[in-house]
Residue frames as a rotation matrix with the C-alpha (Angstrom) as fourth column:
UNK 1
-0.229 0.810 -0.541 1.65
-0.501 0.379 0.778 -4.41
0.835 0.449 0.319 -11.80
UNK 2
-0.004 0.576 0.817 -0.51
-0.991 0.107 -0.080 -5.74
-0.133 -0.810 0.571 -9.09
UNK 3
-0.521 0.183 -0.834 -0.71
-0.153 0.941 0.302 -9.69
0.840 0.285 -0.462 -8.14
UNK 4
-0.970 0.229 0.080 -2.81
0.005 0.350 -0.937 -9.30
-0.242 -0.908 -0.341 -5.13
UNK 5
-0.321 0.927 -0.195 -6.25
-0.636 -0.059 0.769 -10.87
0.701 0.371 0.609 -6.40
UNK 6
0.039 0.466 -0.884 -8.89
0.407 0.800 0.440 -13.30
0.913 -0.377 -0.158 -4.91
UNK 7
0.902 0.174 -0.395 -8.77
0.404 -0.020 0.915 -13.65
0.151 -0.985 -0.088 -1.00
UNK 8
-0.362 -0.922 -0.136 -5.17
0.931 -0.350 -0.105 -11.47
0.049 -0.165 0.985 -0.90
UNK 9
-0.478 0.326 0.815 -7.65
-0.014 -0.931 0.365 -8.10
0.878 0.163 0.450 -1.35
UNK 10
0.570 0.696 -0.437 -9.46
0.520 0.107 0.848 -9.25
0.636 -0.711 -0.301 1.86
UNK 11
0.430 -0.611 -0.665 -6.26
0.746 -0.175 0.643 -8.76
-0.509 -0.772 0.381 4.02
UNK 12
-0.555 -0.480 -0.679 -4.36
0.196 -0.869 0.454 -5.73
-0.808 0.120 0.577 2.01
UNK 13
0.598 0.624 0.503 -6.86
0.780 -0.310 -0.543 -3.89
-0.183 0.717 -0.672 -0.31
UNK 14
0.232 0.245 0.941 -6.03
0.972 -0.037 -0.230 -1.95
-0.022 0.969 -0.247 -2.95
UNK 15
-0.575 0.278 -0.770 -5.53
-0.094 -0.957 -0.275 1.89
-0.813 -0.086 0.576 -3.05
UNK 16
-0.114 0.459 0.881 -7.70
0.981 0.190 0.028 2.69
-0.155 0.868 -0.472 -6.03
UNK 17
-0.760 0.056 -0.647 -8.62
-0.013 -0.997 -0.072 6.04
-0.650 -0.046 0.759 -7.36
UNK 18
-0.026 0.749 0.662 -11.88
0.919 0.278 -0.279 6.74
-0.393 0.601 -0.696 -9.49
UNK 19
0.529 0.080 -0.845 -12.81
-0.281 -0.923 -0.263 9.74
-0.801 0.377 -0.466 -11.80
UNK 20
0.737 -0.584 -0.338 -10.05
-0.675 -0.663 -0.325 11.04
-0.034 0.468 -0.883 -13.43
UNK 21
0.590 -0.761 -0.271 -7.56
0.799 0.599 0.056 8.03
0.120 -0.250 0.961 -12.15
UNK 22
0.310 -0.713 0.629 -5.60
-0.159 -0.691 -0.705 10.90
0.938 0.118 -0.327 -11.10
UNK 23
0.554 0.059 -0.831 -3.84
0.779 0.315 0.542 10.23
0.294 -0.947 0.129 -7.50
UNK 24
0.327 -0.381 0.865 -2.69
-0.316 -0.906 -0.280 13.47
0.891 -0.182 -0.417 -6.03
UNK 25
-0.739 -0.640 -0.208 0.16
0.495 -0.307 -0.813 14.27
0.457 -0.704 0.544 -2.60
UNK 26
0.609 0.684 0.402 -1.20
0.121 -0.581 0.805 15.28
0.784 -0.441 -0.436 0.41
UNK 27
0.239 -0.901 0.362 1.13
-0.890 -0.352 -0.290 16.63
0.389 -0.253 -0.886 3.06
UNK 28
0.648 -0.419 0.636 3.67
0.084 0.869 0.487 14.15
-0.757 -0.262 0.598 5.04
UNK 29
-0.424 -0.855 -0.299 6.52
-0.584 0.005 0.812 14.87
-0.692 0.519 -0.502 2.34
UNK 30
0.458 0.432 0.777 4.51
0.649 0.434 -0.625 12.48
-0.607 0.790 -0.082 -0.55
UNK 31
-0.294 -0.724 -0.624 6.05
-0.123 -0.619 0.776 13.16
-0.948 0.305 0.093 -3.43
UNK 32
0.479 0.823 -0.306 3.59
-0.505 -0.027 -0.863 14.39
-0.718 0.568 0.403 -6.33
UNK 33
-0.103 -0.325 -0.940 5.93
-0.958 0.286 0.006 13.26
0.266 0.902 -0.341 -9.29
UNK 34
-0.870 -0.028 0.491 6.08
-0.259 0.875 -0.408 9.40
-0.419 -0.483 -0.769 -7.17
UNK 35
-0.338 0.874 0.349 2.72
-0.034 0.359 -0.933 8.94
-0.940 -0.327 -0.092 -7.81
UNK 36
-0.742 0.221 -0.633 1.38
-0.569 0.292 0.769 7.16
0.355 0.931 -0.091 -11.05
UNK 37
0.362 0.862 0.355 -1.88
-0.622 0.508 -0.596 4.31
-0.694 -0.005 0.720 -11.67
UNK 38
-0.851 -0.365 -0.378 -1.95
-0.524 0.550 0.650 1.31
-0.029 0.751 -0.659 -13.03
UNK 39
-0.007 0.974 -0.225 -4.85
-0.910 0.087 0.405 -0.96
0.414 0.207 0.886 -14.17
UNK 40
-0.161 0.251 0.954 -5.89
-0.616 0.730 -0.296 -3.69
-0.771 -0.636 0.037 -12.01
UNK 41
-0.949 0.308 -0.063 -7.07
0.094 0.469 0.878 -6.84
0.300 0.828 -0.474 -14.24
UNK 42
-0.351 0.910 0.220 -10.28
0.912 0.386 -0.143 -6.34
-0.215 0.150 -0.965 -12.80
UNK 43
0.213 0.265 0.940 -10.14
0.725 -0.688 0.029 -2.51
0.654 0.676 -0.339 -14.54
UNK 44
0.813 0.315 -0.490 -9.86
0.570 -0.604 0.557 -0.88
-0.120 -0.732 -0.671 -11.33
UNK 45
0.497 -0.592 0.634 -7.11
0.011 -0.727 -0.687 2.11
0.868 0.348 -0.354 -11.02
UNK 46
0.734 -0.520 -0.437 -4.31
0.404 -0.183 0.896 1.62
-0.546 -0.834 0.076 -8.15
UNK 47
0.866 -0.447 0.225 -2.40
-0.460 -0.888 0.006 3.95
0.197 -0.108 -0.974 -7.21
UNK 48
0.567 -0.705 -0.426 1.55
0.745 0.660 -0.100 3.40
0.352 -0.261 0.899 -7.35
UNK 49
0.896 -0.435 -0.093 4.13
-0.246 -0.659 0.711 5.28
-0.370 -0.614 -0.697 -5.18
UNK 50
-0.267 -0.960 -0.080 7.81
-0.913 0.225 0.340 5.22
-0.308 0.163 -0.937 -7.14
UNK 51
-0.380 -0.034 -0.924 6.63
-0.700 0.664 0.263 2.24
0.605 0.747 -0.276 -9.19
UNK 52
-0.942 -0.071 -0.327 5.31
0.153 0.778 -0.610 0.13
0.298 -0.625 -0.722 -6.30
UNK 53
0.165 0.981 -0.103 1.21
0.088 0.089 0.992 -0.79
0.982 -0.173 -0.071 -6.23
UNK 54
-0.828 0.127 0.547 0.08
-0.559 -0.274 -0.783 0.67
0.050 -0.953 0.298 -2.76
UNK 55
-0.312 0.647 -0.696 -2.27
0.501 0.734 0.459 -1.36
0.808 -0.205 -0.553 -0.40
UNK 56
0.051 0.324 0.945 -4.34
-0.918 -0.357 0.172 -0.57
0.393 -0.876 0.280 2.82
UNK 57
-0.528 -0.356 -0.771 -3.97
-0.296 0.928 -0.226 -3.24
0.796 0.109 -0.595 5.52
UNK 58
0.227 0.944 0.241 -7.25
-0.103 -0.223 0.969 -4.42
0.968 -0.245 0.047 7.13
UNK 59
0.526 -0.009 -0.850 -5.54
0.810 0.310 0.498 -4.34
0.259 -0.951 0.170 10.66
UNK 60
-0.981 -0.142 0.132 -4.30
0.138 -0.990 -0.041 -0.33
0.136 -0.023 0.990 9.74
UNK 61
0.038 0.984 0.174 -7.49
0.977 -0.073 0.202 1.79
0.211 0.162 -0.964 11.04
UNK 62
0.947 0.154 -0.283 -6.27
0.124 -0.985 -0.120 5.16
-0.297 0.079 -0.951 11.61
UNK 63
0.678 -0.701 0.221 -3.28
-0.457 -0.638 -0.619 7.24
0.575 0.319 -0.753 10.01
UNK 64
0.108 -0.749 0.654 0.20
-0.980 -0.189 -0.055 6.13
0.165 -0.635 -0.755 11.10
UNK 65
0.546 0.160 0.823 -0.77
-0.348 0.936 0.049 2.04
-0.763 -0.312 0.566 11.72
UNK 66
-0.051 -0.622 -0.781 2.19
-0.896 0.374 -0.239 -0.14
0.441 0.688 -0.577 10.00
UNK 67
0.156 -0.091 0.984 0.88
-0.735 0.654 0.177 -3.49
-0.660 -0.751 0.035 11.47
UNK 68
0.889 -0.016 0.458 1.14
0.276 0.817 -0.507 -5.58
-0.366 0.577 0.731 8.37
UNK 69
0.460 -0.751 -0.473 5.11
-0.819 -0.154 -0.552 -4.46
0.342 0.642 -0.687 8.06
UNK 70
-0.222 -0.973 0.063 6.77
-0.973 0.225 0.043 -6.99
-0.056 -0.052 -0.997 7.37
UNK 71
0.136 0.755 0.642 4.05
-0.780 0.481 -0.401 -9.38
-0.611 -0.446 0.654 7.02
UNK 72
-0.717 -0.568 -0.404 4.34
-0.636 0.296 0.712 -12.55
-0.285 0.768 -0.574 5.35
UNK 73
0.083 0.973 0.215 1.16
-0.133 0.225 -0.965 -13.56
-0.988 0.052 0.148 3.51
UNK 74
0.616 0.616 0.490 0.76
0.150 0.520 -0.841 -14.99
-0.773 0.592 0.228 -0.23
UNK 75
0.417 -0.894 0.164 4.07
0.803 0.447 0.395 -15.31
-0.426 -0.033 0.904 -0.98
UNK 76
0.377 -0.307 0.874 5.06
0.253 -0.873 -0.417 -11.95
0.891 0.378 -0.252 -0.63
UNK 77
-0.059 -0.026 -0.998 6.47
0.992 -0.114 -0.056 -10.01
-0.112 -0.993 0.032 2.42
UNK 78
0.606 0.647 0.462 4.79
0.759 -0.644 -0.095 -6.79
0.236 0.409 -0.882 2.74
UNK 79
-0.163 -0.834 -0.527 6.25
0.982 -0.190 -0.003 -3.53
-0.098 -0.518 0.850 3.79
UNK 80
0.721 0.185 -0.668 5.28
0.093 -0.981 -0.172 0.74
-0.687 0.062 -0.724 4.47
UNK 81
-0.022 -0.619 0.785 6.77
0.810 -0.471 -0.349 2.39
0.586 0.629 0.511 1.30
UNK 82
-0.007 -0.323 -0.946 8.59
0.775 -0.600 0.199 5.74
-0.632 -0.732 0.255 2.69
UNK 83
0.845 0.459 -0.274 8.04
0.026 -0.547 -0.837 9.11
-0.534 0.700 -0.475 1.16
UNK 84
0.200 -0.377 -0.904 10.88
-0.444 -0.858 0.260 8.69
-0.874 0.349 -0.338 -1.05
UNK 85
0.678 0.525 -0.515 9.15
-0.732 0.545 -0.409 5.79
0.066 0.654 0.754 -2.60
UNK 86
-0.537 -0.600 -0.593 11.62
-0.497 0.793 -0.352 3.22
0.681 0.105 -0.724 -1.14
UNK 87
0.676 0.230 -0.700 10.06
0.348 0.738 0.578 -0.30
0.649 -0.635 0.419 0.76
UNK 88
-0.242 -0.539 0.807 11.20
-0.738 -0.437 -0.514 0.26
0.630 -0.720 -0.292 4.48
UNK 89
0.150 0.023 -0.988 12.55
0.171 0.984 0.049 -2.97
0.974 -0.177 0.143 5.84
UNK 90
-0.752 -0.376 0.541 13.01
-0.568 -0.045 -0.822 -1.79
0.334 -0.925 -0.180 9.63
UNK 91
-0.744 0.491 -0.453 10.90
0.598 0.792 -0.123 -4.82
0.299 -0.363 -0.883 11.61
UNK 92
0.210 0.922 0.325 7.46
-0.060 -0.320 0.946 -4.22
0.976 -0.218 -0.012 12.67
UNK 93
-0.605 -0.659 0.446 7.77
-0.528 -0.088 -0.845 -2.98
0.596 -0.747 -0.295 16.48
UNK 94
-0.912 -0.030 -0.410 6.16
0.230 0.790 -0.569 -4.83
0.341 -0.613 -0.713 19.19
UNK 95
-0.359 0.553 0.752 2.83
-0.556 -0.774 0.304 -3.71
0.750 -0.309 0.585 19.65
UNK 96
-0.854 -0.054 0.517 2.25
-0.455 0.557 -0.695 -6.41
-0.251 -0.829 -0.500 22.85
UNK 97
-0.886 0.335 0.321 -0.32
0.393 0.910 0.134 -7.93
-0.248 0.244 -0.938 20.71
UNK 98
-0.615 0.259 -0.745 -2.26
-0.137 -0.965 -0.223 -5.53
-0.777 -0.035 0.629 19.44
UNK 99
-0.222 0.456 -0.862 -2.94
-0.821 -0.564 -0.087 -6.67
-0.526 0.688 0.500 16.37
């Protein structure tokens, strides 16, 4: 179940799916059975990976960007789920300020 509401969607939005609420594997080793939905309270459909609600982070802009591992923001610390649906605690590397 999701607790990122209010100003916590600004910085790590949602995955969501619409339609069907179906969330399908695309390649990168994703593992179709991993993947389930749950309802948001505000109805929406996010997508979970191995029981863990999945987020975009608004300082990720292309494929591959893990700047908000390890982030600590609304009393959580965030982290890239790996494709075998475990949280992957290896520090965020240096990007010389990048982000």
């Amino acid at each position: 179940m999701s607790t990122c509401t209010g100003p916590c969607v600004t910085v790590w939005s949602p995955l969501t799916v619409t339609g069907n609420g179906r969330a399908t594997a695309g390649s990168g080793g994703v593992k179709e059975r991993l993947l389930a939905t749950t309802v948001r309270s505000d109805g929406a459909r996010q997508v979970t990976y191995n029981g863990h609600p999945l987020y975009t982070f608004q300082d990720d802009h292309k494929p591959g960007d893990t700047n908000g591992q390890g982030d600590i923001s609304f009393h959580h610390r965030w982290y890239v789920v790996d494709t075998a649906g475990n949280r992957n605690t290896t520090p965020q590397q240096d990007t010389g300020g990048l982000y």
